[in-house]
C-alpha positions as CSV (number, residue, x, y, z in Angstrom):
1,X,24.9,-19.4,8.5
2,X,22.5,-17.6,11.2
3,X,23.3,-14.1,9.6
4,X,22.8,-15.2,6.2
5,X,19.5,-16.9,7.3
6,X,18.5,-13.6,8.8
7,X,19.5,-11.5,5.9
8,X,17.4,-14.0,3.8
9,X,14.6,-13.2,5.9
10,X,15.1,-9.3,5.9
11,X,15.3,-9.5,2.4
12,X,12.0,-11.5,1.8
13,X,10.1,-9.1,5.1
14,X,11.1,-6.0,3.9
15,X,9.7,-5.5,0.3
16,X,6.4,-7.4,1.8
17,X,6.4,-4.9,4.7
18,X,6.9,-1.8,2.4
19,X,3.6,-3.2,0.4
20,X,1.7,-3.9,3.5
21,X,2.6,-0.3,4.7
22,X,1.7,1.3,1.3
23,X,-1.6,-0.5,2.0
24,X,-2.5,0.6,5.2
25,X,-1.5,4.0,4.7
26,X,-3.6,4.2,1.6
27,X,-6.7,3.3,3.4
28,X,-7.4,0.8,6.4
29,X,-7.7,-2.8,5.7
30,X,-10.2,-5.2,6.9
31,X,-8.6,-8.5,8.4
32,X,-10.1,-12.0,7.9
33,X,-12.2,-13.5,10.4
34,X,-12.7,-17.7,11.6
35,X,-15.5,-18.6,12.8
36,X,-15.0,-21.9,14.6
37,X,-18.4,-23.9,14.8
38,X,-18.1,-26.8,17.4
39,X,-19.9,-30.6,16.6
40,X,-20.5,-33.2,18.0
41,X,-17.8,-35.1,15.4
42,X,-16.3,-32.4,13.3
43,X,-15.2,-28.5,13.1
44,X,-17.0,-26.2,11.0
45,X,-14.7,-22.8,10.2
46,X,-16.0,-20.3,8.3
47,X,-13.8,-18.1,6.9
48,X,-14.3,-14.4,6.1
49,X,-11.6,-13.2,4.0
50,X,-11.6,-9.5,2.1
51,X,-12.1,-9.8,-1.8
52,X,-9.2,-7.5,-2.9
53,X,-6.4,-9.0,0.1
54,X,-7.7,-12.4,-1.3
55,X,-7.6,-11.7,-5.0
56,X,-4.6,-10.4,-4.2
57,X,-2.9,-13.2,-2.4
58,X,-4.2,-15.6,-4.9
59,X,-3.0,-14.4,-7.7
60,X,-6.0,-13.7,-9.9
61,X,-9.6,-12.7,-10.0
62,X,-12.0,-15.3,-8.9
63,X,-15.0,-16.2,-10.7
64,X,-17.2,-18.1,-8.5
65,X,-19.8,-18.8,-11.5
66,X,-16.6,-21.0,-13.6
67,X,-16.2,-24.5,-11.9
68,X,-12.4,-24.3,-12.7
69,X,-11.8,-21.2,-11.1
70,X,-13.7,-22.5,-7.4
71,X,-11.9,-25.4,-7.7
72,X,-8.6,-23.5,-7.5
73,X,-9.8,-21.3,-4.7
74,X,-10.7,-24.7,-3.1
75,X,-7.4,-25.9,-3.6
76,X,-5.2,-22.5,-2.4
77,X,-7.9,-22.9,1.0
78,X,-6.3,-26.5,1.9
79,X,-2.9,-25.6,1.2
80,X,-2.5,-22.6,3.7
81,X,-4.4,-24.4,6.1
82,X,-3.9,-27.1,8.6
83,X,-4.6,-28.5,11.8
84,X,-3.1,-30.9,14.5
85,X,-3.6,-31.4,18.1
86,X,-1.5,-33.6,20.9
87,X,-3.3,-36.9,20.7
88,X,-2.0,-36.8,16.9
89,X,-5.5,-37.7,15.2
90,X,-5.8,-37.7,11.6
91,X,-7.3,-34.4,10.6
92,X,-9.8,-35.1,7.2
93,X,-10.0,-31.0,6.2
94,X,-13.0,-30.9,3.2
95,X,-13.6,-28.1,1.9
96,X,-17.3,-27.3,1.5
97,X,-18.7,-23.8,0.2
98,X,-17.8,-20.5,-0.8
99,X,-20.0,-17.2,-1.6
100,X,-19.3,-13.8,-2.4
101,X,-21.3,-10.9,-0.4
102,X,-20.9,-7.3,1.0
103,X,-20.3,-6.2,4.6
104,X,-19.5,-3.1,6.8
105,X,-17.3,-2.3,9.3
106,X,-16.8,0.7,11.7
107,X,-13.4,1.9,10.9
108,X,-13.5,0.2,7.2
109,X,-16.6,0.7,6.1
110,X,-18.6,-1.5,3.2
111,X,-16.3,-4.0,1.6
112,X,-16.8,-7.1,-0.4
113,X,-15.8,-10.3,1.4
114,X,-15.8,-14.3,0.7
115,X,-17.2,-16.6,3.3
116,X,-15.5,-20.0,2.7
117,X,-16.5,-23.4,4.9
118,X,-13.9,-25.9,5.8
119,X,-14.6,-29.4,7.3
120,X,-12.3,-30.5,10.0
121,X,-12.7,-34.1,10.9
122,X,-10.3,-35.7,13.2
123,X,-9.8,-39.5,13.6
124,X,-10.1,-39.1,17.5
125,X,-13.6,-37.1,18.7
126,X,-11.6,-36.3,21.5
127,X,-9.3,-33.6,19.5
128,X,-12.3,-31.4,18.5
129,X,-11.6,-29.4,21.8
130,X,-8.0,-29.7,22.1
131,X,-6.1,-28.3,18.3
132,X,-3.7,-25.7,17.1
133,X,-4.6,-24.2,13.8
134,X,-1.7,-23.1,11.2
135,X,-2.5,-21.4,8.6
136,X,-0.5,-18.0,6.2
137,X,-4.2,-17.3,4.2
138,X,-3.0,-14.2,2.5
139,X,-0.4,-13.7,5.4
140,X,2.2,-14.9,3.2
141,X,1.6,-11.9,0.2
142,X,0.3,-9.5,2.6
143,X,2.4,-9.4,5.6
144,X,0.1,-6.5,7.9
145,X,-3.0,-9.0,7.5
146,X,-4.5,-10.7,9.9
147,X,-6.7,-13.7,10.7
148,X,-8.6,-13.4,13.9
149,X,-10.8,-16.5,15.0
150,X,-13.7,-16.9,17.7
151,X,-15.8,-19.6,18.4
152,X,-18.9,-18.7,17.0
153,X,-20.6,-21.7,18.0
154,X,-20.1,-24.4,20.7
155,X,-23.8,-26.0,21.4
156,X,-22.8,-27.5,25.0
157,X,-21.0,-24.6,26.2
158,X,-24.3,-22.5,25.1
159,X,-22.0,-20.0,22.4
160,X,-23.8,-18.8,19.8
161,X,-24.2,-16.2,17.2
162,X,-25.1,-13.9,20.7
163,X,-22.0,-14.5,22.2
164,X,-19.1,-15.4,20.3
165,X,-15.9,-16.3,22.1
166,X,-12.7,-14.8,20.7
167,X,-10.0,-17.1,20.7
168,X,-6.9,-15.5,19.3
169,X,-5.2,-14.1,15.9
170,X,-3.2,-15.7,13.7
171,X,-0.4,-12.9,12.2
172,X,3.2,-12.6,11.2
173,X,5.4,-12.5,13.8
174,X,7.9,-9.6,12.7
175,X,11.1,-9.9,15.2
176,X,11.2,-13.7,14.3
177,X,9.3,-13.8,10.3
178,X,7.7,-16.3,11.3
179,X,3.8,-17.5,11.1
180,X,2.9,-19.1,14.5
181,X,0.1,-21.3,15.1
182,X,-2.8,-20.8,17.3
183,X,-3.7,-22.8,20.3
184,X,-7.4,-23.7,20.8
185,X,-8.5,-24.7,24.1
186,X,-11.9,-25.5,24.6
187,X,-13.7,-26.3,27.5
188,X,-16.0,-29.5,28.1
189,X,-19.7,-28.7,27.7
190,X,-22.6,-30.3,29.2
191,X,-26.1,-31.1,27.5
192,X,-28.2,-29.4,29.8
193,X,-26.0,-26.1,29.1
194,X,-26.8,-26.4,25.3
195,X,-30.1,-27.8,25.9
196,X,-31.0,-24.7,28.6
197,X,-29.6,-22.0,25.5
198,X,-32.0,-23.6,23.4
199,X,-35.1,-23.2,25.6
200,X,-33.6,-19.6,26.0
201,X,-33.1,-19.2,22.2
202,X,-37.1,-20.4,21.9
203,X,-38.4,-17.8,24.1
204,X,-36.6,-14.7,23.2
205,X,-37.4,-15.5,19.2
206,X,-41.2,-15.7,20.3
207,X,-41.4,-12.9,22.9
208,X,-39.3,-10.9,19.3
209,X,-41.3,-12.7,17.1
210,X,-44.3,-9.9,16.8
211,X,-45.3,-10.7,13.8
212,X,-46.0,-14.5,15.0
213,X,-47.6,-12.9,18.3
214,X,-49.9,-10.8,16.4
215,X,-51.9,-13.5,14.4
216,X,-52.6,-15.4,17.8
217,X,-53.2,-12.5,19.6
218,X,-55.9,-11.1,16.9
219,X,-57.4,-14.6,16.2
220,X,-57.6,-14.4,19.8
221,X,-60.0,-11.1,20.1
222,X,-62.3,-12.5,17.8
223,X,-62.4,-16.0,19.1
224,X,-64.3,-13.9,22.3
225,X,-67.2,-12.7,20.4
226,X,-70.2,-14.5,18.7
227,X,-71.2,-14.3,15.5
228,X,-74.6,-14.6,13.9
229,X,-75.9,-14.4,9.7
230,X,-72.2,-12.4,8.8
231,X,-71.9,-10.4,12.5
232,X,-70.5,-10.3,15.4
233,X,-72.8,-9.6,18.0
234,X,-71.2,-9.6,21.6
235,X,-69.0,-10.5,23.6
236,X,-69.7,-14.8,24.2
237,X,-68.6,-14.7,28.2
238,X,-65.4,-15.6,29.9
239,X,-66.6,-19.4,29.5
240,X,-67.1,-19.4,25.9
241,X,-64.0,-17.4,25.0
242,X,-61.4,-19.6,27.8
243,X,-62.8,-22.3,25.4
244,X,-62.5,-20.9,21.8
245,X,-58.7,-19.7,23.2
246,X,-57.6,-23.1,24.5
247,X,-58.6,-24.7,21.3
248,X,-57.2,-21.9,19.2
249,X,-53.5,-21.9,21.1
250,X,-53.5,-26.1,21.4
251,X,-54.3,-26.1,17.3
252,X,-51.3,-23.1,16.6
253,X,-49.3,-25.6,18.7
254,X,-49.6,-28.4,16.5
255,X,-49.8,-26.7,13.7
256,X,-46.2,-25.2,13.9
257,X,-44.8,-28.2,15.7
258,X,-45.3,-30.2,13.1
259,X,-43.6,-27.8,10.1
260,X,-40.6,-26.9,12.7
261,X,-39.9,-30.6,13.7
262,X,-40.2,-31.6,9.7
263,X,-37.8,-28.7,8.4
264,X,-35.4,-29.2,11.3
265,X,-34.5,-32.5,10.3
266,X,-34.8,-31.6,6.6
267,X,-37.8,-33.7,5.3
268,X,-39.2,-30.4,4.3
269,X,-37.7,-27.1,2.9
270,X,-39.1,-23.8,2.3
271,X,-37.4,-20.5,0.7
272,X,-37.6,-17.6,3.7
273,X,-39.4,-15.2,1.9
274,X,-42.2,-16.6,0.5
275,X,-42.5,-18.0,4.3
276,X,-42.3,-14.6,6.0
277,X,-44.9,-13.1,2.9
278,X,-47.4,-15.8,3.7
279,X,-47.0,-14.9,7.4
280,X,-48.0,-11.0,7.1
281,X,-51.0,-12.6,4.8
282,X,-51.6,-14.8,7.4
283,X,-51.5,-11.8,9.7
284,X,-53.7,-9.3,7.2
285,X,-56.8,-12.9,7.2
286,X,-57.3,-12.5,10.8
287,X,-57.1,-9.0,11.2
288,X,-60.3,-8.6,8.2
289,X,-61.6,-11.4,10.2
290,X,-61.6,-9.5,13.7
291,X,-63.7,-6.8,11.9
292,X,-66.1,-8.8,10.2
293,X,-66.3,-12.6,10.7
294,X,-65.1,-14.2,7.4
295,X,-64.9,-18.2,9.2
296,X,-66.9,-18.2,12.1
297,X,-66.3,-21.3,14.4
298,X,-63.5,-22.7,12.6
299,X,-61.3,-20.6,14.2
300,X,-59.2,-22.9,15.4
301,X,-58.7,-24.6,11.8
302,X,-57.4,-21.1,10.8
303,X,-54.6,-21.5,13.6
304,X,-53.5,-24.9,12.6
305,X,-53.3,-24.4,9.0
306,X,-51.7,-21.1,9.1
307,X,-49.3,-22.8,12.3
308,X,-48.2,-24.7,9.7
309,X,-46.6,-21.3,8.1
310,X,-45.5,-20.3,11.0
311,X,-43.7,-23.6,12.2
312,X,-41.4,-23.0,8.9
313,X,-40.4,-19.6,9.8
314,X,-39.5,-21.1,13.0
315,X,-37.3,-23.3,11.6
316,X,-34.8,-21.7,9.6
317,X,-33.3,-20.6,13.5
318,X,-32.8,-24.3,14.2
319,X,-31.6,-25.3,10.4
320,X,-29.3,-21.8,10.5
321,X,-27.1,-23.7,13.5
322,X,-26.0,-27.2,11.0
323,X,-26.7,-29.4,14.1
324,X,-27.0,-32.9,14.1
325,X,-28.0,-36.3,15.7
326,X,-29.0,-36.2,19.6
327,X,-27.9,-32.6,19.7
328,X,-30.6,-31.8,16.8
329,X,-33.5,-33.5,18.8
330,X,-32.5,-32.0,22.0
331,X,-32.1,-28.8,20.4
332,X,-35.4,-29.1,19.0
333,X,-37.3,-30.1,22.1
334,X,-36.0,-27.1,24.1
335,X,-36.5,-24.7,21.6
336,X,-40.0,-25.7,21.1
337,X,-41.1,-25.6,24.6
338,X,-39.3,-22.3,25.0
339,X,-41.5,-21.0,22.2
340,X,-44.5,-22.6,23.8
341,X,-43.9,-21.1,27.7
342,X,-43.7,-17.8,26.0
343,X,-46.4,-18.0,24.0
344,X,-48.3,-19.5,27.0
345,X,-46.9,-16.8,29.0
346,X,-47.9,-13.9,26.8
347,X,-51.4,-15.3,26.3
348,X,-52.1,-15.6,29.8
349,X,-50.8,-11.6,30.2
350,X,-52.9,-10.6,27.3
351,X,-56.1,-12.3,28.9
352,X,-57.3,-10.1,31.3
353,X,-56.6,-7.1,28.8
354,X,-59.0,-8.6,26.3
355,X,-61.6,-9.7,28.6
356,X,-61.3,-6.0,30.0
357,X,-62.2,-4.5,26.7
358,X,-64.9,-7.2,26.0
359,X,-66.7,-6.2,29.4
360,X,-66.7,-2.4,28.4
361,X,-69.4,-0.5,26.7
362,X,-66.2,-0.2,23.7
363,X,-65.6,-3.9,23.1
364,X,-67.1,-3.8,19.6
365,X,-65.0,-0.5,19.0
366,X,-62.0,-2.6,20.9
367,X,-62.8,-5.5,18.6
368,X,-62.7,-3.2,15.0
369,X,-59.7,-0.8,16.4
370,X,-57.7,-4.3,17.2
371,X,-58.5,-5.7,13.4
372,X,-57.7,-2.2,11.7
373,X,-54.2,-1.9,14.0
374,X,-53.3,-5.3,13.1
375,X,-54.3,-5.1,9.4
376,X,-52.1,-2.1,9.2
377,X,-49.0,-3.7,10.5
378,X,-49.9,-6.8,8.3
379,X,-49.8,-4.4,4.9
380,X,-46.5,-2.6,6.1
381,X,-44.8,-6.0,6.6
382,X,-45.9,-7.5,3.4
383,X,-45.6,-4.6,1.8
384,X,-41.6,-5.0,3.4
385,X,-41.0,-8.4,2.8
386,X,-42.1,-8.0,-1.0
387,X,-39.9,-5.4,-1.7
388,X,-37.3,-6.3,0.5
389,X,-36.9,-2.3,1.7
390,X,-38.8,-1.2,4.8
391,X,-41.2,1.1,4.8
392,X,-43.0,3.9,7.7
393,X,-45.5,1.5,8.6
394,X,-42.9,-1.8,8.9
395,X,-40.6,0.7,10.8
396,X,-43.3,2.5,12.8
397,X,-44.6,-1.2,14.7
398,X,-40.6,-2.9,14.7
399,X,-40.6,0.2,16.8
400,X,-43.3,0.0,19.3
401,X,-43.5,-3.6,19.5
402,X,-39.2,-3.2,20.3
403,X,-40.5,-3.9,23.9
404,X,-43.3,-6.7,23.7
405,X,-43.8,-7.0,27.8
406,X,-44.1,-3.1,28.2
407,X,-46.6,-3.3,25.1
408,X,-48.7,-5.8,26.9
409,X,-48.6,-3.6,29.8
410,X,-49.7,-0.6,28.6
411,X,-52.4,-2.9,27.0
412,X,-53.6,-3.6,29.8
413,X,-53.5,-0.6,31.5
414,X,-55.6,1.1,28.9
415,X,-58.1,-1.6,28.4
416,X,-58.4,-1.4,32.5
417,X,-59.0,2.6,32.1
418,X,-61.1,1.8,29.1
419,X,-63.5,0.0,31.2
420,X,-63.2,2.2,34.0
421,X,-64.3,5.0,31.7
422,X,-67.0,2.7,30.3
423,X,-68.9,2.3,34.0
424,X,-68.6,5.9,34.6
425,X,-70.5,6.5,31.4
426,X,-73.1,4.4,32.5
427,X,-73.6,5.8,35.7
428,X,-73.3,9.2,34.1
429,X,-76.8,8.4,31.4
430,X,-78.1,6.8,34.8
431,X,-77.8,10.0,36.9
């Protein structure tokens, strides 16, 4: 009975093997990828499967535009996968969404992939660390494929998109012809461990937010001078500008608070573009306005209201992770005081370098050069975020700003040669 169970399995392995082999030797084949994404109640696995092994393994061509057809590709999901752990909870597997896009790969090159979601819900919380996934997604047409999974997200073990874990592979065991599941192990977290990522995650997407740093940082130059019937006319004194900047930082605060804690927790939803157009706008209004003053004193309206802009953009990092509950509002507390140290941070670095340029004979040439710079930059990236296709200028300042701390720097060290310079001058026309 063993031999004529092995010859069954010979007979079923070696036809799928000789296709498998065909495949591979015709060109390399991507494998599918699981994403595990770790709640505080429930699994999240996105799955990345090729089109063609997929197609192929179903059956048919999918047509994710006729309702039918997704629910069949819903259904043939569920039945190739399951889950079950050693406390024996009650697994409730939903599946949730499925889209069609194209990616790359180093040895593959561009290929067209489905990303599908599964819910995993298990009856004891307690499992969500602790499971063993089985699964033969296209395995069981395609014998060479592969499915190889990662924790992708784990908010208390702080695992994000930054640092995904691997976990293992999923593949057809060829001595044996068999498909066997993979252990998942997960270590307990901790909330300050997700709570310190997300204070982390806060400051590096300000201090790489130069777009966001721009408009405070230009709204900021012209906040130091004083303006009289349409001009500016001087520098307003280390007093008067420490004022104008406080009030112009505390009102961008708000301002983006407010938007990032309402689309967080969904009560307000914005498409990205249009956010990231209005942001270069936003960007292009202050850098005309460091030039020649278009709203005078109500500076620091300008911040809030356009904080408001800004606040959405800075959302879509929080709403992008699916958290939920405590973990949301803890999430969103250290993220938002990461943004605000480094914003504080970089404000009180770029200080001295404005104030340098303000004391010099230059500061109204400092003032015009910072608006023309900035109003550049602001065209390139609107002009990018229209189209949707970079562009020299867009490229040109990703570049230089790729480093903001060595930017602010060199800043600095020009504004203090600037000024240098300046004083020499003077004496010079003196002597």
């Amino acid at each position: 009975m063993q031999v004529q169970n092995k010859f069954l399995r010979l007979g079923f392995l070696i036809p799928a093997l000789i296709i498998g082999w065909v495949q591979v030797f015709a060109h390399p084949m991507p494998n599918s990828k699981g994403g595990i994404h770790v709640g505080s109640t429930q699994l999240r696995i996105e799955l990345n499967t090729p089109v063609d092994d997929l197609e192929i393994a179903f059956g048919k061509k999918i047509d994710l535009s006729n309702e039918h057809s997704k629910k069949e590709i819903a259904n043939y999901y569920l039945s190739h996968f399951t889950v079950q752990d050693p406390l024996h909870s009650i697994w409730d597997i939903q599946f949730d969404t499925i889209y069609r896009s194209e990616t790359s790969d180093s040895i593959v090159g561009n290929y067209k992939e489905f990303t599908a979601s599964l819910l995993l819900t298990p009856s004891n919380k307690e499992s969500l660390r602790n499971f063993e996934i089985k699964s033969d997604l296209i395995i069981h047409q395609i014998p060479n494929h592969s499915i190889l999974f990662s924790i992708d997200q784990d908010w208390s073990n702080a695992i994000d998109a930054s640092n995904v874990k691997e976990v293992g592979v999923i593949s057809l065991d060829i001595p044996t012809g068999k498909i066997f599941p993979l252990q998942v192990k997960i270590e307990k977290g901790s909330w300050w461990k997700g709570f310190g990522n997300m204070f982390q995650l806060g400051m590096s997407h300000i201090k790489e937010g130069t777009d966001h740093l721009l408009f405070l940082l230009t709204l900021l130059i012209a906040a130091c001078f004083v303006s009289f019937e349409g001009k500016w006319v001087g520098f307003g004194g280390p007093s008067y500008s420490l004022k104008n900047i406080v009030r112009i930082v505390t009102a961008f605060t708000i301002g983006h608070s407010i938007t990032l804690i309402l689309c967080a927790f969904q009560v307000l939803s914005f498409p990205q573009q249009p956010i990231e157009i209005l942001i270069a706008i936003s960007i292009l209004v202050t850098a005309v306005h460091a030039i020649k003053p278009i709203f005078p004193e109500k500076e620091k309206l300008i911040a809030g209201i356009f904080g408001l802009i800004h606040g959405a953009a800075f959302a879509s990092t929080l709403t992008e992770l699916k958290l939920d509950g405590g973990t949301l509002a803890l999430s969103l507390f250290g993220f938002n005081l990461g943004i605000e140290v480094m914003q504080l941070l970089i404000v009180l670095l770029c200080i001295p370098a404005i104030f340098l340029f303000c004391y010099s004979s230059s500061q109204n040439e400092f003032r015009i050069a910072g608006g023309v710079i900035a109003s550049i930059a602001a065209s390139g990236w609107l002009v990018q975020r229209i189209s949707g296709k970079n562009n020299f200028i867009s490229s040109l300042f990703d570049v230089i700003t790729l480093h903001p701390m060595n930017t602010i720097i060199t800043f600095t060290g020009i504004a203090f040669c600037t000024l240098l310079l300046s004083k020499a001058l003077v004496k010079f026309k003196l002597t």
